[in-house]
One Martini backbone bead per residue (centre of mass of N, CA, C, O) as a GRO file, in nm:
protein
  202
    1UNK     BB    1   0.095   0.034   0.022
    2UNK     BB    2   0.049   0.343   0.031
    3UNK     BB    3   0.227   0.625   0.216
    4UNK     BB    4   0.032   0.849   0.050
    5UNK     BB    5  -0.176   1.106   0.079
    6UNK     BB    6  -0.377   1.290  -0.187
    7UNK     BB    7  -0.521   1.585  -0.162
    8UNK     BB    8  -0.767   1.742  -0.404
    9UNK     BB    9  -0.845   2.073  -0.511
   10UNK     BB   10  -1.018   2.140  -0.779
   11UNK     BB   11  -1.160   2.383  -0.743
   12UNK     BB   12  -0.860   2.538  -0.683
   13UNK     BB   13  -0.684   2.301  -0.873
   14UNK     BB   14  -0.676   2.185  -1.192
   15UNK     BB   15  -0.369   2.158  -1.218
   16UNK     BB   16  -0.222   1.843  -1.265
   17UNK     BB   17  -0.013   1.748  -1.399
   18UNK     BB   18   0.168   1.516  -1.319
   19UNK     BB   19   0.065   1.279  -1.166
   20UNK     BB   20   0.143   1.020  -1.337
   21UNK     BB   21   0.464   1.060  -1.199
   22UNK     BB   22   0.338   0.960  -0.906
   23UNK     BB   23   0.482   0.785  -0.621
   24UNK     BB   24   0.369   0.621  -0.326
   25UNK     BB   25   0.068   0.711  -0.397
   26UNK     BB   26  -0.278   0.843  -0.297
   27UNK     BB   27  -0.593   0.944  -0.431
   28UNK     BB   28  -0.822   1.285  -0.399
   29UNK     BB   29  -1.046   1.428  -0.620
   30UNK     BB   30  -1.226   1.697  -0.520
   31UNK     BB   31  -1.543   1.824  -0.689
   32UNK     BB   32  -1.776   1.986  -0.747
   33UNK     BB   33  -2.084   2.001  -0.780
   34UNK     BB   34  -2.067   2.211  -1.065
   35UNK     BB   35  -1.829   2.023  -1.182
   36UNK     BB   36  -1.883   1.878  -1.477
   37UNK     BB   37  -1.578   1.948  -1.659
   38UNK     BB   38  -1.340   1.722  -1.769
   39UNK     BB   39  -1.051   1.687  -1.936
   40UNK     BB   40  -0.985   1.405  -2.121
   41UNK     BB   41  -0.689   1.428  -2.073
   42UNK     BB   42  -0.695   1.387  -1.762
   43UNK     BB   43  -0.873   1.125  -1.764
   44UNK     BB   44  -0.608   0.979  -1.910
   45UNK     BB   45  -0.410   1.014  -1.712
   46UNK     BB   46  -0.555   0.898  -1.474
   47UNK     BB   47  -0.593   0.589  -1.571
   48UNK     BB   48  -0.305   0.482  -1.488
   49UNK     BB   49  -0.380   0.483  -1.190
   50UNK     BB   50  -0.644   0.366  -1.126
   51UNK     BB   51  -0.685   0.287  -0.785
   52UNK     BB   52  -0.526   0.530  -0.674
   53UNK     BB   53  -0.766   0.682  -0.828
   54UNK     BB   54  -1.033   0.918  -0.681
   55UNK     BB   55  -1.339   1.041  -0.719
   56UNK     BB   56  -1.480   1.313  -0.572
   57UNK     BB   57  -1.831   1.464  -0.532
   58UNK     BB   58  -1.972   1.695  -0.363
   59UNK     BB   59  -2.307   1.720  -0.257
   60UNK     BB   60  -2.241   1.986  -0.164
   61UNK     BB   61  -2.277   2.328  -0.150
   62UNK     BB   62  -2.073   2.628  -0.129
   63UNK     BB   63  -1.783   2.806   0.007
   64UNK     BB   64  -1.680   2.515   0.181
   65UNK     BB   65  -1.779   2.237   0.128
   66UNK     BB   66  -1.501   2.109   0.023
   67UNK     BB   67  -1.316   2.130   0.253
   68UNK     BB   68  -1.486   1.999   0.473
   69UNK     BB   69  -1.400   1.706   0.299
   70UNK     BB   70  -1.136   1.696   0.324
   71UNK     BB   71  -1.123   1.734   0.644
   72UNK     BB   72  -1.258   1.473   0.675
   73UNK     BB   73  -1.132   1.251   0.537
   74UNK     BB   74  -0.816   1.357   0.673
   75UNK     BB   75  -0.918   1.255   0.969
   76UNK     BB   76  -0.992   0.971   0.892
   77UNK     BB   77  -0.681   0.867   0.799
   78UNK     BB   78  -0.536   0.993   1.059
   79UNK     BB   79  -0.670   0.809   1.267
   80UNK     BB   80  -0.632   0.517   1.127
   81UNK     BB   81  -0.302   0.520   1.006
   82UNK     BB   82  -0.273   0.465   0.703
   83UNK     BB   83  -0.087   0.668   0.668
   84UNK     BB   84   0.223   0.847   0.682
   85UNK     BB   85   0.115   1.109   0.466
   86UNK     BB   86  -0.015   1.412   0.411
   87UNK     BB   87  -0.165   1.599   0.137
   88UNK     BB   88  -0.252   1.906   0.021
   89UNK     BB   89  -0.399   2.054  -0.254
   90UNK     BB   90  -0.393   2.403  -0.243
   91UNK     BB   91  -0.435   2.780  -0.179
   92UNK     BB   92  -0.545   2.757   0.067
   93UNK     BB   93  -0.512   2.856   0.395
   94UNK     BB   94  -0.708   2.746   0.588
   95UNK     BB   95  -0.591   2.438   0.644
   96UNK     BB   96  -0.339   2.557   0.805
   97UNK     BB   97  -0.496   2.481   1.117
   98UNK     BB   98  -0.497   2.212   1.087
   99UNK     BB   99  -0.235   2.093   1.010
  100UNK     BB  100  -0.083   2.200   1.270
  101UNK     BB  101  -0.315   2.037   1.476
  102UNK     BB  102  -0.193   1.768   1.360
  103UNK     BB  103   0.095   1.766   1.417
  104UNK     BB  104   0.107   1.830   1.697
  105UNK     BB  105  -0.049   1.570   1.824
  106UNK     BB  106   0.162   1.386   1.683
  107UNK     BB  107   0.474   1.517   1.670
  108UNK     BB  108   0.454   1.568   1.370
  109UNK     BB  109   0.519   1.606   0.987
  110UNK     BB  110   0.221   1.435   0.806
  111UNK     BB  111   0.105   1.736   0.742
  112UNK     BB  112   0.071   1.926   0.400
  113UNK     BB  113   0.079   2.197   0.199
  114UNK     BB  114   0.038   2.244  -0.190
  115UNK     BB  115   0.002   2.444  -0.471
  116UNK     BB  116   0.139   2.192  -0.639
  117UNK     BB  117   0.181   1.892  -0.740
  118UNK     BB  118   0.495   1.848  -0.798
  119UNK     BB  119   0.531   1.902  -0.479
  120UNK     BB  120   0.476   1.556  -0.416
  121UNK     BB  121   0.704   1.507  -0.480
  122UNK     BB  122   1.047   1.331  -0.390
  123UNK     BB  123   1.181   1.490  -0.608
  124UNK     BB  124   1.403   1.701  -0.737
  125UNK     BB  125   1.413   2.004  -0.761
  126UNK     BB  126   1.364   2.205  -1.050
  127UNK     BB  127   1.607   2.499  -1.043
  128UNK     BB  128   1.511   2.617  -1.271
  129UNK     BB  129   1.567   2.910  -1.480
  130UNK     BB  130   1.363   3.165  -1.615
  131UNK     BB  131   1.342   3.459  -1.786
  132UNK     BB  132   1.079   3.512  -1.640
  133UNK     BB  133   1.186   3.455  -1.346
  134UNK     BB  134   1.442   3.657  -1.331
  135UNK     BB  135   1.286   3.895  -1.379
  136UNK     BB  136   1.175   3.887  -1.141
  137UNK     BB  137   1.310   3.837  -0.916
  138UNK     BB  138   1.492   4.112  -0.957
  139UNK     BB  139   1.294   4.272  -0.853
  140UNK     BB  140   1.245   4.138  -0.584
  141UNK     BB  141   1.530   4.204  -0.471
  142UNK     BB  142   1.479   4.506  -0.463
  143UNK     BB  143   1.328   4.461  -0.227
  144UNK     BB  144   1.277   4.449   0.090
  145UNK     BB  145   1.215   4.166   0.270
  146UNK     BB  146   0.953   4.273   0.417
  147UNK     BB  147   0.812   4.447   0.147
  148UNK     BB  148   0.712   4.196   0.033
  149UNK     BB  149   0.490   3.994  -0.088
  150UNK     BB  150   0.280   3.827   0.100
  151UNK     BB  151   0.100   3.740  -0.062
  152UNK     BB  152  -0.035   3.585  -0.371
  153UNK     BB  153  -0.212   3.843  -0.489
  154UNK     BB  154   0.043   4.030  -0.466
  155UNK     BB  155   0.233   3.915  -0.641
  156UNK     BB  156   0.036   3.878  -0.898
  157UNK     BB  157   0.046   4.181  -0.941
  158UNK     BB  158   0.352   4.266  -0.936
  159UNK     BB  159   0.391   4.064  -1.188
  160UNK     BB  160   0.230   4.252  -1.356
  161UNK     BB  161   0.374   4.503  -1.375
  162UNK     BB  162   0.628   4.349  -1.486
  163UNK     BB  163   0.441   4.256  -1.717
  164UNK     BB  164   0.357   4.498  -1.895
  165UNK     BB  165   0.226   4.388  -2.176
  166UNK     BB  166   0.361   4.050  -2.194
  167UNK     BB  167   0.125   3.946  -2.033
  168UNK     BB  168  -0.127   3.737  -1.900
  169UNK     BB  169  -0.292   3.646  -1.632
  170UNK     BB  170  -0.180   3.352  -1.709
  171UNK     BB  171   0.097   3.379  -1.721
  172UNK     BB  172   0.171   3.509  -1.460
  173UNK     BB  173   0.083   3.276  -1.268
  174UNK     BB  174   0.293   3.066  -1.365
  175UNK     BB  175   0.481   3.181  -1.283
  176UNK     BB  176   0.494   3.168  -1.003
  177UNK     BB  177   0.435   2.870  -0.975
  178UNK     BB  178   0.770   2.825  -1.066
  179UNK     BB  179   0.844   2.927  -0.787
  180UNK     BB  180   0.672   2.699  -0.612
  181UNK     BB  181   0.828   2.427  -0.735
  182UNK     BB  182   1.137   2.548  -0.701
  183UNK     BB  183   1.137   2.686  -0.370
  184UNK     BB  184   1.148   3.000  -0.405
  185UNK     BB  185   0.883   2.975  -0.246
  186UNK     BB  186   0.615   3.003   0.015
  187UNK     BB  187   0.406   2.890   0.281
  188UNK     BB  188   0.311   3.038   0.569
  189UNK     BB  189  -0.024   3.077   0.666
  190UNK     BB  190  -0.027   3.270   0.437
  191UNK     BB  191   0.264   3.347   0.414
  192UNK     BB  192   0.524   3.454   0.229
  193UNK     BB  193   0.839   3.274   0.147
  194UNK     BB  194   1.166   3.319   0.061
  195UNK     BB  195   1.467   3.227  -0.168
  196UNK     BB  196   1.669   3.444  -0.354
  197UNK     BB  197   1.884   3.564  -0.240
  198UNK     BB  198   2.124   3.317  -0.308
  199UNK     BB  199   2.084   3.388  -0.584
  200UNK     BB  200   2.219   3.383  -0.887
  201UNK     BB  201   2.225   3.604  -1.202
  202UNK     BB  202   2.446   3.542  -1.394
   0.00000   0.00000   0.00000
């Protein structure tokens, strides 16, 4: 049996994107009511996953439902015992005073929340700084460390401003994203703390 459980927020995060390239792993990919649409091309990339992944769709609407769908099984599995590490996938903040006191509780860090797929995988990751990257990095750096965008909305505004007229609001989003894939960046609490202090970018 898979060591590691990973829970996918799909109502706040779509792009999953090499789902299928992580190993020792079950997940559970949870659905808005309203989510009607499935892209084919994602539908055929997780059927390799056989039953190691499962769709579950939530029954009930409104603005957490999703969440608290989450939490319930998240408590369901970690009471269990059944998983060694457990991953929540999603940008909501919300669910990090949970996942707090499930650490604190058990004595140890067996979940975490992680903005982007790739984060779960525990392959290393890939450093590579793109010329998109570079660009914001260098921007980013020129501000004092307390002074930069504490929020993900407000650095993806910060972003918006550095590529203005040159990226699309969605093209934006994406170099953020490869930010905290390769740990440039991260979130604790819901506020962002850097590392790219020690980047050299020559």
């Amino acid at each position: 049996m898979a060591n590691k459980l990973v829970l996918v927020d799909y109502e706040n995060i779509q792009n999953i994107e090499g789902i299928d390239t992580i190993q020792d792993a079950e997940f559970r990919v949870l659905v808005g009511k309203n989510q009607t649409k499935i892209p084919i091309d994602l539908v055929l990339q997780t059927q390799q996953l056989g039953k190691s992944l499962e769709w579950l769709k939530v029954s009930g609407q409104g603005k957490n439902a999703l969440d608290f769908h989450i939490a319930f099984y998240l408590g369901k599995y970690v009471e269990a015992n059944k998983y060694g590490h457990y991953v929540i996938v999603s940008k909501d903040t919300g669910y990090d005073a949970l996942i707090e006191h499930i650490n604190e509780s058990k004595g140890s860090k067996i979940v975490k929340r992680v903005t982007n797929i790739t984060q779960v995988s525990n392959k290393q990751v890939d450093k590579t700084i793109t010329p998109e990257m570079r660009k914001l990095i260098e921007q980013l750096k020129k501000i004092q460390g307390n002074k930069r965008p504490k929020k993900r909305s407000t650095l993806i505004g910060f972003a918006t401003s550095v590529f203005a007229n040159q990226k699309s609001k969605e093209e934006v989003s994406l170099i953020v994203e490869d930010l905290y894939s390769r740990k440039y960046i991260s979130e604790a609490n819901g506020i962002i703390k850097y590392e790219i202090d020690t980047i050299s970018l020559k």
